[in-house]
Residue, then its C-alpha position, 0 to 999 in steps of 0.5 A: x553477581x547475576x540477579x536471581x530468576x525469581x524473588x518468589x522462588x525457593x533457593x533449591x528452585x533458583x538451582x535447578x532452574x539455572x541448571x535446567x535454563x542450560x539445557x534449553x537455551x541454543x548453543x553457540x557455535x564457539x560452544x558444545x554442551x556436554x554432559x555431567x558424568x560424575x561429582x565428587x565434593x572433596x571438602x566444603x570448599x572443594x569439588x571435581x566432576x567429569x563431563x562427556x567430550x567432544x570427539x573433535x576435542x583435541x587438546x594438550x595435557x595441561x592446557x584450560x578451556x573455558x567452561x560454564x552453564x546459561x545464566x540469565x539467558x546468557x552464557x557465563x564461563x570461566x577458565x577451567x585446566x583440563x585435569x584428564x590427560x590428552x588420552x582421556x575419552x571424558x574431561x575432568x575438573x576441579x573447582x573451588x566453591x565460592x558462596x557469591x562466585x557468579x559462576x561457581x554458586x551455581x556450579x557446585x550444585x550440579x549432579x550426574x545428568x546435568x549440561x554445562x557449556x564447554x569451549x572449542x579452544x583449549x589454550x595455556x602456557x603450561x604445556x610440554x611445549x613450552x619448555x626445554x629438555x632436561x633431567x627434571x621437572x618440577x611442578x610447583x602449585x597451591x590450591x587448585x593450581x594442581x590442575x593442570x598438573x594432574x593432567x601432565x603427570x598423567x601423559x606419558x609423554x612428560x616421562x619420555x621427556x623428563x627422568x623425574x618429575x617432582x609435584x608440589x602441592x600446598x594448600x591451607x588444610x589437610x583436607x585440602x590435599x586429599x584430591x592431589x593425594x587420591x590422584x598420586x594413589x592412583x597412579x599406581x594401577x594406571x595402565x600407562x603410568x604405573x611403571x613410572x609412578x614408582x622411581x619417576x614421581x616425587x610427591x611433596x605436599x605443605x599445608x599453612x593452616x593445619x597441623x601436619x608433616x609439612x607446614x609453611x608456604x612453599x616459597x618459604x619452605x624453598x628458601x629455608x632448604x627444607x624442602x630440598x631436605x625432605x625430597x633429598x634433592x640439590x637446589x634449583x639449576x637451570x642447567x638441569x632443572x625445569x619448572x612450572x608453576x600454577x596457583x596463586x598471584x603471590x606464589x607465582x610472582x615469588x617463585x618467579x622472582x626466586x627462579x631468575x635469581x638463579x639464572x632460569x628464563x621464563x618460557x612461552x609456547x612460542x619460545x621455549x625456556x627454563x621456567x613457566x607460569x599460567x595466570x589465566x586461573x590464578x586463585 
């Protein structure tokens, strides 16, 4: 955890400070410094926010960047997905709020205005590249690892290569689920999604800690063919099926473990396959 600027100054000084300590510091060239368009706190834990982009940026809908303030004189960054889609003119993300996080502590308190640190290099797995064509694809993901998914289902090229696309989302709370589900919502008058939002899209959603329509982890609601049951489709089938998956360590390793049961191969973006996971930002 990065020290405190000052021991002799209040809490909502030591916030400001950091954030104004970004502002004066010199850039380094592998980093542009943007601006704080817009936040928005979902729940206490939960928080998503806009920045201006670069208009050299270039980057492929479901790719991360890292993304960070100055702390101590010196940059700190995370591993960020971009949850804009590629055509976005601004760049959007979603963070958890971690009280001790060495980075997060200090970003949830930005506000319109601020600067924060963004990377050059975009990267990631979870790309359309990285798989194969099929009839379907299935976006599998817990907490934050909707991320990147936000991003892909609003491309129009996910369309163009799948018949349907089936996003999954599960978190401990109701609450939780209230990014995903505003983003589904919106989908509706998006000038170039809504057309497939409709007979395109399937959205499922399960909670592990609250009461609600669904409630189980999702490798668990998988296996017991719920799942399947509530979206009123078949199991798993490499032959048509593609999936990518992004949350947490143990959701990763089970679907994955699950999928090559039943004949799916891992895929990368240097070669192709039936499956694909990012680890970069597991929870």
């Amino acid at each position: 955890m990065a020290m405190d600027i000052t021991p002799l100054v209040r809490e909502s000084d030591k916030k400001t400070s950091l954030i104004v300590e970004s502002q004066e510091q010199a850039i380094p060239d592998s980093l542009s410094q943007e601006t704080v368009i817009s936040v928005k706190h979902w729940t206490d834990h939960l928080f998503s926010f806009r920045i201006t982009r670069p208009r050299t940026f270039r980057f492929r809908s479901g790719e991360f960047i890292m993304l960070g303030l100055f702390i101590n004189n010196k940059p700190l960054l995370r591993a960020y997905s971009v949850t804009s889609p590629n055509w976005d003119d601004e760049l959007e993300f979603l963070s958890i709020k971690v009280p001790d996080g060495p980075l997060t502590s200090r970003l949830q308190h930005i506000k319109t205005g601020d600067k924060l640190l963004l990377g050059k290099k975009p990267t990631g797995t979870l790309t359309l590249d990285a798989i194969t064509p099929a009839k379907n694809l299935y976006m599998i993901s817990t907490g934050t690892g909707i991320a990147p998914f936000v991003s892909l289902i609003r491309d129009p090229e996910t369309f163009e290569k799948f018949h349907e696309v089936v996003l999954t989302h599960t978190c401990r709370t109701v609450a939780e689920l209230e990014y995903g589900k505003n983003i589904i919502d919106a989908l509706k008058n998006d000038p170039l999604i809504a057309e497939f939002a409709e007979n395109k899209i399937t959205y499922f959603s399960s909670v592990t800690r609250d009461n609600y329509n669904s409630v189980g982890r999702i490798t668990t609601l998988i296996n017991s063919g719920e799942f399947f049951h509530n979206i009123g489709k078949s199991p798993l089938n490499p032959k048509i099926d593609r999936v990518m998956i992004c949350g947490s360590v143990d959701m990763l390793n089970e679907v994955s473990v699950l999928l090559e049961s039943n004949g799916f191969i891992q895929g990368s973006n240097a070669s192709p396959a039936d499956y694909i996971i990012e680890k970069a930002f597991a929870e």
